[in-house]
N, C-alpha and C positions, 0 to 999 in steps of 0.2 A: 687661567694660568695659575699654577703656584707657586709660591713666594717661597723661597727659605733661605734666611740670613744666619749666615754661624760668626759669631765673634771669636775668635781665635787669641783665646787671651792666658790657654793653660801649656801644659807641657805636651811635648810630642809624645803620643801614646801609641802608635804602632806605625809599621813601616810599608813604602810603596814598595814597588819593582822599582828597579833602574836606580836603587839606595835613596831616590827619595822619600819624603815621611808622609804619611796621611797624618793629618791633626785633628784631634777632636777638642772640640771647643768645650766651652765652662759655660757660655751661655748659645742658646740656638733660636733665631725667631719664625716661627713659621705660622705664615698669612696673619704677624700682626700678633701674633701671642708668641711670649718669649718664654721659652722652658728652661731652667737650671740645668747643668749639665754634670752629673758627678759619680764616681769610681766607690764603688764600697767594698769592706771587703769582710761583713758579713751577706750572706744567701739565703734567700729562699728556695727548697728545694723544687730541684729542675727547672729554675730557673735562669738564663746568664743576663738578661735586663728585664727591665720594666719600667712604665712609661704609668707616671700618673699624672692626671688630665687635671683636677682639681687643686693640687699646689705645683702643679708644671713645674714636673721634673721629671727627668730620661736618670734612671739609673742603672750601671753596668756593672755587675757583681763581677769582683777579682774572683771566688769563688764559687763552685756549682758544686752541690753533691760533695761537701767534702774535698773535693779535690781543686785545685789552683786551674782557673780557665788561662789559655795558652793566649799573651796577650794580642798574637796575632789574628785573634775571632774577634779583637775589642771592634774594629770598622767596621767587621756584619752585624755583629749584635748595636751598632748604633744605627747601622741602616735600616735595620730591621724594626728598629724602636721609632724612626723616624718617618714609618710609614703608620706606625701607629698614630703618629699627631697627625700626618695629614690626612688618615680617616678620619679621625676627631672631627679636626675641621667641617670638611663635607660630609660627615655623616653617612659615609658611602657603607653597604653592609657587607661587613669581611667578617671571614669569619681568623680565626688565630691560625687556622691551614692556608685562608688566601694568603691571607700576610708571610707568611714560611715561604710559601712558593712565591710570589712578589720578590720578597723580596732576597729568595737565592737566587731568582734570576736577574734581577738586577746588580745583583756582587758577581754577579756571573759576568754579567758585559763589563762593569768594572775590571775585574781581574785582566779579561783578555786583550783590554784596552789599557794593562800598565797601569790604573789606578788603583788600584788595592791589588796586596799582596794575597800570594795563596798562602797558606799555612804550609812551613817547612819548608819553601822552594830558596833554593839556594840564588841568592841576589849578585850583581856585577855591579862594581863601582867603580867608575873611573875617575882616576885624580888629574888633573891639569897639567899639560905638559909643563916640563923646567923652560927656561931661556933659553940654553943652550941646544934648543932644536929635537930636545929626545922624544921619542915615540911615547905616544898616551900611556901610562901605563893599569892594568885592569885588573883589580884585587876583588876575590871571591869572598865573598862572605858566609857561611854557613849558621842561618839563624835559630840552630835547635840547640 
């Protein structure tokens, strides 16, 4: 079985479906080793994270190539970094292509399952009906 504990102790950094928030934490513990969690916003190129094993820390570049990464890539690029620790761990042999494919297919079951947002998909949010008996009402959000 594997473990992983996220401490939820930073700001909301990108959003679900259904106007809920995915959060990504500041610290993350998995099987027992805790890794720093943190936003930078210089890059390496062609890079949008990187995960280093020896002072445990996931880091997720605001930029790539020059250009501003759209912050709604930040939850794959952390899922993505997150399967890097749990190779660490078990010492399972991936290569950087498994881990790609791992782990867009698992932002893929996310997605369709309303946990993590797609990029650019226009969100519903519903606010709490008044007292006075009125109909839910359901405001569009458009997040580009």
């Amino acid at each position: 079985m594997v473990l992983v504990f996220a401490e939820f102790m930073g700001e909301t950094t990108t959003k679900r479906s259904r106007g809920k928030k995915m959060k990504i934490p500041k610290k993350l513990k998995v099987c027992g080793r805790v890794y720093a969690v943190e936003f930078q916003n210089k890059h390496k190129k062609g890079f949008l994270g990187e995960t280093k094993h020896i002072s445990r820390k996931i880091i997720i570049y605001r930029y790539s190539d020059g250009e501003k990464v759209d912050p709604d890539l930040f939850g794959e690029i952390f899922i993505h970094e997150i399967i890097h620790c749990v190779n660490a761990v078990f010492s399972i042999p991936m290569t950087e292509s498994n881990v790609e494919r791992l782990s867009g297919g698992l932002c893929g079951v996310l997605k369709d399952n309303g946990l993590l947002n797609e990029p650019g998909r226009k969100e519903t949010r519903r606010s709490s009906a008044k007292r006075g008996g009125e109909k839910e009402k359901t405001q569009e959000i458009d997040r580009q």
